[in-house]
N, C-alpha and C positions, 0 to 999 in steps of 0.2 A: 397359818397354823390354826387359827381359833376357827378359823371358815371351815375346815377339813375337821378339824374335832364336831364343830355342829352338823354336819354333813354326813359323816359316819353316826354320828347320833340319831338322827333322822330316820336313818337308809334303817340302820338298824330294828328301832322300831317298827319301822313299814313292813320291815322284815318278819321277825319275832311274833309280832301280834297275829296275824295270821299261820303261823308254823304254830306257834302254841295251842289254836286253836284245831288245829290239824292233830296235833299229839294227843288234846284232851278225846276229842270225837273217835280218834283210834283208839285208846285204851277202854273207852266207855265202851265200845262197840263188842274190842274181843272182850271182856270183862261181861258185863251184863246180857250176853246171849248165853244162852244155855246151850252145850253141844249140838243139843238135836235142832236147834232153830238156826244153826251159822253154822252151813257146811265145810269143809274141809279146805275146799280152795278159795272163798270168801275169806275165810279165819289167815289165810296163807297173804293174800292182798293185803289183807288189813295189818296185818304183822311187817310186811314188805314194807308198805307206806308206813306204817309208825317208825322202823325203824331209817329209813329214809330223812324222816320229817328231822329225827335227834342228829342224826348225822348233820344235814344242813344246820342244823342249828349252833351243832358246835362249832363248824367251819364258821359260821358268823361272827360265833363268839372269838375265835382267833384271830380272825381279820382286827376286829376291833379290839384283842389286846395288844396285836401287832403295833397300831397308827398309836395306840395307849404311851405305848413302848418308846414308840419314834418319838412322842412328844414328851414323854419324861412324865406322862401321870401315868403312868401302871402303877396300883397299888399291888401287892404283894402279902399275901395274909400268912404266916406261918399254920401248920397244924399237923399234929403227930398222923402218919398214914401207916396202915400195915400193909407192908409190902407183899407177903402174902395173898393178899387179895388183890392186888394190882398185879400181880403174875398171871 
């Protein structure tokens, strides 16, 4: 069990640090070009791949509250959500 919590620890990192890096370089990209400099289907790539990048990222993050889960350390934070916005 402790081999499998450091292992999903690991992965995860190996993981994360380079998608992070991926997410920052895409917002910086569509963010700081100016229209006329990042045409249309550039702007569309970069959007695809950003959104992509969170995507993976969240799946990561599930995996590992999953094994969290299995092992009985998932912490659980409470916090008021407006459901509104989650629709």
């Amino acid at each position: 069990a402790k081999q499998q919590e450091q292992f999903f620890a690991a992965v995860s990192h190996e993981l994360r640090t380079p998608l992070h890096g991926i997410i920052g370089q895409s917002e910086y990209l569509i963010q700081d070009f100016e229209e006329d400099q990042l045409c249309s289907e550039a702007k569309a790539t970069l959007e695809m791949i950003l959104q992509s990048a969170r995507s993976l990222s969240l799946q990561i993050n599930d995996i590992l509250d999953s094994a969290s889960l299995k092992e009985g350390t998932l912490k659980i934070r409470q916090e008021k959500v407006d459901v509104s916005q989650a629709i």
